[in-house]
N, C-alpha and C positions, 0 to 999 in steps of 0.2 A: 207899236207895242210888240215886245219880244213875246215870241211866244214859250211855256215851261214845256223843259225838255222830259220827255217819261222817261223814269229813272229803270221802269221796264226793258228799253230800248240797252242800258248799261248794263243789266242784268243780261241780255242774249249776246251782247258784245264780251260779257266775260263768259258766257259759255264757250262759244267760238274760240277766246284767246286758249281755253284750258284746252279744247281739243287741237288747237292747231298747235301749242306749244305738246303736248303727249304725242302727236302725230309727228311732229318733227323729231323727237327725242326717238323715239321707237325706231324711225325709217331710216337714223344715223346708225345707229343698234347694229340695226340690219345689215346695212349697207357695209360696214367697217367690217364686223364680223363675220360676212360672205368674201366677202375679200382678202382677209389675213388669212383665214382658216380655209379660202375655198370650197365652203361650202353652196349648196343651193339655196334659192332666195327663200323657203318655206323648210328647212332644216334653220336657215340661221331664225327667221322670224320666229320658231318657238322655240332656239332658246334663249334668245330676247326676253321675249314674253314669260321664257321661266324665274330670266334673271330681272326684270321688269317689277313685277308679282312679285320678288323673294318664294317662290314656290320653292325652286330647285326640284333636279330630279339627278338622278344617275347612270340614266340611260342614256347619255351624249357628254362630252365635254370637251374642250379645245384641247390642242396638243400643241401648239406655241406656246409658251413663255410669254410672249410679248401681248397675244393675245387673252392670257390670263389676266395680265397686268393692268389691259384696257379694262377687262373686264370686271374687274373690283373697282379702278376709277368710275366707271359708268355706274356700276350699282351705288355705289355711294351717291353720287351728283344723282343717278334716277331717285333715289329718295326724296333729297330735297325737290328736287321738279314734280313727281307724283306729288307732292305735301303742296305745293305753289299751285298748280293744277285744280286741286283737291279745296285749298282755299278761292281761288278763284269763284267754282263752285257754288261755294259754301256761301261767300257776300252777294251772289246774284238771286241766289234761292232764299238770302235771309235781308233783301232790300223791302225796306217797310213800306215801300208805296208800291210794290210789284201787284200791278193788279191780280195777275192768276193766282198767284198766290194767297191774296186779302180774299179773294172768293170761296178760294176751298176752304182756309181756317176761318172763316170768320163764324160760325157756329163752333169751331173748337173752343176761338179763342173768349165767347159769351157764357162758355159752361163749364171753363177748368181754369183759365185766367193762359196769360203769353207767357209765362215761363215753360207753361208743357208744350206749347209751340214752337219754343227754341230747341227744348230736349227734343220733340219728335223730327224737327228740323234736322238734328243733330246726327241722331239714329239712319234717320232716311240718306243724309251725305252719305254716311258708314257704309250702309247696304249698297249704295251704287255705285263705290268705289269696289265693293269686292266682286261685286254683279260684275262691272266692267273688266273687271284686269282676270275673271275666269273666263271670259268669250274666248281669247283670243288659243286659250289651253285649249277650251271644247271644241271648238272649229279645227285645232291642227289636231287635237288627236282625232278629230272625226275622218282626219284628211288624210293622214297614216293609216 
């Protein structure tokens, strides 16, 4: 008898992919941009994380050419990966047999019906993506 796989278990498997594919994108970031521009590893990682975020600032910016050039490739490709990430996410948190999940709404979803569990679902992605991509600003400017 086979036994059913928890769809739970695909759900923490996609958390894992979204942070190790953003962990690998961010650490190339870094890495590429300490190296053309010579800077140090926590100069280049916040402005990664500026250019990351789409925050921008104008207190730092490359002085290569080339490394400009990197730099609007990557922002472009970090969108699409932030957005694959972000979806990732988004199906682990919106899997219908996720137990944690079916526990917390399950009084939501007996007293407003699951369409406002999809919206709050929706909402709560939002918030943790911007929650997430301002750590990385607070911690360097805490570190400056």
């Amino acid at each position: 008898m086979l036994k059913k796989k928890h769809l739970f278990d695909c759900a923490v498997a996609r958390y894992i992919q979204a942070i190790v594919i953003m962990v690998a994108y961010v650490s190339l970031g870094v890495l590429a941009v300490a190296i053309m521009e010579s800077w140090s590893f926590e100069t280049a990682l916040y402005y990664v994380a500026l250019t990351v975020t789409t925050v921008g600032s104008d207190d730092l910016s490359p002085e290569l050419t080339g490394t400009k050039v990197f730099l609007i490739i990557y922002g472009l490709v970090g969108i699409a990966i932030a957005a694959t990430a972000t979806a990732l996410i988004a199906l682990g948190m919106r899997d219908e047999e996720n137990t944690c999940l079916d526990k917390i709404f399950k009084g939501v979803d007996l007293q407003v019906g699951r369409g406002f569990r999809k919206l709050l679902m929706s909402v709560f992605c939002l918030i943790l993506v911007i929650l997430v991509g301002m750590v990385p600003l607070v911690v360097m400017t805490a570190y400056n």
